[in-house]
N, C-alpha and C positions, 0 to 999 in steps of 0.2 A: 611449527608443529608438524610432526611424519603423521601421517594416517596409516593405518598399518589393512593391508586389504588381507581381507577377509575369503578364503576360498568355502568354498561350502561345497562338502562330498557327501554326495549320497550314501546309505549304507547300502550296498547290495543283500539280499538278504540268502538264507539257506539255500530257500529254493531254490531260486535262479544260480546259484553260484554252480550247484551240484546238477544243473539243467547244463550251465555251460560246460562242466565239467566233462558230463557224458558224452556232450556233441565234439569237444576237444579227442576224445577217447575212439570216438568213430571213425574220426578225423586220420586221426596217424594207423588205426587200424586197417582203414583203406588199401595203405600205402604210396597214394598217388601223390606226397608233399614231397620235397626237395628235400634236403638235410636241411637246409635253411628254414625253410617252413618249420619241418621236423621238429629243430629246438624250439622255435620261439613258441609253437602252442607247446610243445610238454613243460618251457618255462612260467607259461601261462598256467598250466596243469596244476604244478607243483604252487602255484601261490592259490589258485581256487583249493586244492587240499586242505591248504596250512589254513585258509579263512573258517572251510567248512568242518575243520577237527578241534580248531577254537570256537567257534559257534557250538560245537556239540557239547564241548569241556563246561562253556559258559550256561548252557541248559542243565547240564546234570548238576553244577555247584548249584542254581537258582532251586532247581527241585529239590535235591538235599537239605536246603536252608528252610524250605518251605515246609518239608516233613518236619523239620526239626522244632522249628516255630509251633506246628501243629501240636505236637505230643511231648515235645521234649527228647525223643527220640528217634535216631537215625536207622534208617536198615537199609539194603539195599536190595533194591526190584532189581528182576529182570526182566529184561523188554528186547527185543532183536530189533534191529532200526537197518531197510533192509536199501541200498539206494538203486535197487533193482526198479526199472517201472514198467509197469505192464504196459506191452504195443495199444496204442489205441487206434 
């Protein structure tokens, strides 16, 4: 009999993804990384994006279902979702 192992991945979640995201962003805005550097965080960039714009996809279906459940009816809110954060 194989036992099959089992990896166990944390989810990262919004927040921190779009935390890394910003300091990655400061990061090359510097200018002080290599090319080298350069690619590997905007490769890192481009995957915390694609996480953080499925994370939001996956909130607006969950909300939608939820209105709809509620009433029977769907509409669409607007809300500005800003990833700006104020210096603290």
């Amino acid at each position: 009999m194989s036992e099959k192992k089992e990896t166990k991945q944390t989810k990262m979640s919004f927040e921190d993804a779009l935390d890394k995201l910003q300091k990655i962003v400061e990061k090359i805005e510097e200018g002080e990384l290599s090319l080298n550097e350069c690619l590997a965080e905007y490769e890192e960039g481009i995957k915390l994006a694609t996480f953080c714009s499925q994370e939001l996809k996956a909130a607006k279906a969950k909300v939608e279902k939820l209105q709809k459940e509620n009433d029977g009816a769907v509409e669409a809110l607007e809300c500005e979702i800003s990833a700006a954060r104020s210096e603290e």
